[in-house]
C-alpha positions in Angstrom: 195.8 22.6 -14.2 193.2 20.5 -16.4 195.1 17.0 -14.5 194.8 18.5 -11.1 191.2 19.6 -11.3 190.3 15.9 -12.9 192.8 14.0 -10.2 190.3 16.2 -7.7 187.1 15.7 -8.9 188.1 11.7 -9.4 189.8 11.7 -6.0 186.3 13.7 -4.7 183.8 11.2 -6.0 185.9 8.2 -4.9 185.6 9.6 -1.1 181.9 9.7 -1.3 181.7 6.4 -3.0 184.1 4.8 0.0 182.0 6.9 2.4 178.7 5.0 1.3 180.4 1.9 2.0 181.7 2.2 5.2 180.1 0.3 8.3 177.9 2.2 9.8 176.5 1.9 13.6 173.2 3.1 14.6 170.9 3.3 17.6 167.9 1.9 18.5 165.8 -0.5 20.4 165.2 -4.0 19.9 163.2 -6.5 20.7 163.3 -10.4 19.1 163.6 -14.7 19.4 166.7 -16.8 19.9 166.9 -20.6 19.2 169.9 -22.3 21.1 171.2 -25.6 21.4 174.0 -26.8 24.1 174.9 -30.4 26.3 171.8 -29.6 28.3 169.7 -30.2 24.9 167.6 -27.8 22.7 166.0 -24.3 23.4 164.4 -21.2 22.7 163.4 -17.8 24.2 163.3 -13.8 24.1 165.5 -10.7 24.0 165.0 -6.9 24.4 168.1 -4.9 23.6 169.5 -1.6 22.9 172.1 -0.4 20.6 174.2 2.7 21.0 176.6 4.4 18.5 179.6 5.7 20.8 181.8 5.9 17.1 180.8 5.3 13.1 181.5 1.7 13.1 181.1 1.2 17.1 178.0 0.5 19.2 177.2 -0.8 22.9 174.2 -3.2 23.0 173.0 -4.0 26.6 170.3 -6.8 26.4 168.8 -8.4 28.9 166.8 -11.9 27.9 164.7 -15.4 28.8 165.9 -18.7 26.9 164.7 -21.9 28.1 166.4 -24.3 29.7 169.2 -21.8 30.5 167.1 -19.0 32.6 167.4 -15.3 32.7 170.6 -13.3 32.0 172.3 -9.8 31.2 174.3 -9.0 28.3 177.1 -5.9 27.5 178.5 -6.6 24.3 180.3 -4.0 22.0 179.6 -4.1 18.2 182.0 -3.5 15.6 180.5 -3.1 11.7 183.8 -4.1 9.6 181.2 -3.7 6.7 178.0 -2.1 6.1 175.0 -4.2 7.8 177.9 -7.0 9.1 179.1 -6.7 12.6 181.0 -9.0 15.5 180.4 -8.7 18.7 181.5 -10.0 22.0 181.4 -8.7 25.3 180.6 -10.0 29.0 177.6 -12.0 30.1 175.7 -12.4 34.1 173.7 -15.4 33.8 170.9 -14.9 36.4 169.8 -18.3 36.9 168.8 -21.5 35.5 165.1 -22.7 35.6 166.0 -26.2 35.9 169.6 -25.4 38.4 169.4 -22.5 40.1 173.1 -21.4 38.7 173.9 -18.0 38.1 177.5 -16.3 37.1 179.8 -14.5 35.0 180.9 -15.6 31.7 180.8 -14.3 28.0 179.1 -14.3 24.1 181.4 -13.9 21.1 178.9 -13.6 18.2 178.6 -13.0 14.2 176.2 -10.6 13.0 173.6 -9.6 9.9 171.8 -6.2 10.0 170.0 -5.5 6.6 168.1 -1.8 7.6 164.4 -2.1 5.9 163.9 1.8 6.2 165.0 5.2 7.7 163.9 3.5 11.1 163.8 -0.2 11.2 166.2 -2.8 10.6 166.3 -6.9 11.1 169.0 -8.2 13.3 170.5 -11.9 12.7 172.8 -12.8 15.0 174.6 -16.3 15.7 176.6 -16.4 18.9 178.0 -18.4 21.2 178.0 -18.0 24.7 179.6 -19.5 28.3 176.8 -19.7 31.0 177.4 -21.4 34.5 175.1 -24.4 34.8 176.7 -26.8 37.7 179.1 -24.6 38.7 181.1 -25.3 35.3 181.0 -23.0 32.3 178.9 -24.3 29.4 178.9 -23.5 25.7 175.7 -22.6 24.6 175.2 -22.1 20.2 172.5 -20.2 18.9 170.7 -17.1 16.5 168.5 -14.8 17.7 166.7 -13.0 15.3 165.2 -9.2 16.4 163.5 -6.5 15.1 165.1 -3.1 15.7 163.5 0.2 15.9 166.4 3.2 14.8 166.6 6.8 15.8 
């Protein structure tokens, strides 16, 4: 009886400690900077986001941004938090238009992801990504981070 109660209570404190660890989604707004660099040269611009837990370690972030030279566009991606605070993402992309072309189009973002929460309700976002935008009528790979501030509830 003395081993089973012990192989509980050990088994017990293991789950919580596990349970700690796991990645953990959130919700919140966001709202931050990206740097990118692709053929068309260097670049830099905005992003306002929103990230929704649909599961523990799952979240939808629709963004929508401005990065010079590439223009406008809207993001879906899903996030996935194999560990606490680190994430991957990918998801579709609608590039709305080019300053310099006028292109706009379908294509995608694949990106790798930091999330360090600073308190109960905000957190930093790092996120390096790369993306396939229509410029010309090809797709282009555009390389970048964008780094956010994110509100939580």
């Amino acid at each position: 009886m003395k081993k089973l109660l012990t192989l509980f209570l050990f088994s017990t404190m293991l789950i919580i400690k596990f349970d700690r660890l796991q990645a953990q989604a959130r919700s919140g707004l966001g709202l931050g900077v990206g740097f990118n660099t692709s053929n068309e040269g260097q670049g830099y611009g905005g992003i306002f986001y929103g990230e929704i837990k649909v599961a523990s370690s799952v979240s939808i972030v629709p963004a929508i941004g401005l990065e010079i030279p590439h223009g406008a566009y809207f993001s879906l991606n899903g996030r996935y938090y194999p560990k606490h605070e680190v994430y991957v993402n990918a998801g579709p992309l609608i590039h709305l238009g080019s300053l310099e072309t006028g292109d706009s189009g379908v294509g995608g973002s694949i990106g790798l992801g930091l999330s360090p929460q600073l308190s109960k309700h905000t957190a930093m976002d790092f996120n390096l990504h790369l993306e396939l935008i229509h410029m010309s009528n090809v797709l282009r790979p555009v390389v970048g981070l964008r780094i956010a501030f994110q509100g939580i509830f």
